[in-house]
N, C-alpha and C positions, 0 to 999 in steps of 0.2 A: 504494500500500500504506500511506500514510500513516507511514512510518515512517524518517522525515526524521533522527533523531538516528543509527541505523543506518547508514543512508546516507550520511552524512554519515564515521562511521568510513571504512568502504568506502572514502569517496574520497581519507580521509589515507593510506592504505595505498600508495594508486594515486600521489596526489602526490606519493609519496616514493620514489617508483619509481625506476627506469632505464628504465621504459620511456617513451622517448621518442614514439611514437605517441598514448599516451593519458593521459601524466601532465598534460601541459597544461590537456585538456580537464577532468579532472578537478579540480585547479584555480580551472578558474575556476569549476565548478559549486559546490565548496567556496567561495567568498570569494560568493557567491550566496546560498548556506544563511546566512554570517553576517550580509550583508545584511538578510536576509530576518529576523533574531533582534535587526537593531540593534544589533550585535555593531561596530562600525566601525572600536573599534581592533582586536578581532584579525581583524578582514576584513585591516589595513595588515601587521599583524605576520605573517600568514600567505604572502601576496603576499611580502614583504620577505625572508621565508624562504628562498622561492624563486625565486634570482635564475635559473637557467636559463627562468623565464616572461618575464625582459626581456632575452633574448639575441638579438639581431637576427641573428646568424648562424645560429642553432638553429631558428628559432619560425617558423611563418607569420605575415607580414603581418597580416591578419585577427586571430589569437590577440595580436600583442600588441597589435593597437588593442583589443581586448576588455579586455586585463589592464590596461593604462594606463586606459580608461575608468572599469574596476572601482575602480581605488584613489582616480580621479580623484573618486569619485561618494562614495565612505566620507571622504576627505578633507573634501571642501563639510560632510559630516554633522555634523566635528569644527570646523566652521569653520578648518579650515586651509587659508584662500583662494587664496595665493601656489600651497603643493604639488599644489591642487586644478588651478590652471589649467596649472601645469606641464604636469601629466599628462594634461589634455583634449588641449594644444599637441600632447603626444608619440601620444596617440592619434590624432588628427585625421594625422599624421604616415605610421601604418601603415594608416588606412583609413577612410572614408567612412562614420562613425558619424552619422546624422542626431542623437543622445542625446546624443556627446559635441562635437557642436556645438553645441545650444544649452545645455550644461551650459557651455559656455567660453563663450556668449555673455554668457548670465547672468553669469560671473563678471568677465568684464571690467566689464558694470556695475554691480555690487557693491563691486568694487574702485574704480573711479571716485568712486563715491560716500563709503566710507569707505578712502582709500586707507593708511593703518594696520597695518603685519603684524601 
């Protein structure tokens, strides 16, 4: 329908839910939309919001290698290489992301090279 800013309401609604089934996923379609806008700090500030999306007791597996990759990928964008690889590490962690492996590989050698926070 092309109408991504609508949508994107929509999914704050959902992310601020209680419902536990489908706020997650909504989530990370949200930190996606701001991706997608180059938006990266509030891709971080959004994500940050919402800490039940990095609750290892609450969340599937899968969902938080997703959320950890998401912030992992807006981070690299700000050049915040340290909290970038943190969170490929932590994603790599809940699941078999082939993106946020070599988004951690790249940054181990970036870091290597200018190793500087």
């Amino acid at each position: 329908m092309k109408q991504r800013d609508a949508a994107a309401a929509d999914l704050k609604v959902i992310a601020n839910s209680e419902n536990a089934h489908f706020r997650t996923t909504a989530l990370i379609s949200l930190s996606v939309y701001y991706a997608d806008r180059h938006e990266f700090r509030t891709m971080i500030d959004l994500l940050d919001a919402h800490p039940y999306a990095f609750d290892e007791t609450a969340q599937k597996r899968a969902d938080l290698a997703v959320v950890y990759n998401n912030r992992c990928y807006a981070y690299m964008q700000l050049g915040e290489l340290h909290k970038a690889l943190d969170d490929c590490t932590a994603s790599l962690k809940f699941g078999s992301l082939p993106d946020a492996y070599h988004k951690q590989q790249e940054l181990i050698s970036r870091l290597k090279a200018d190793p500087i926070p």
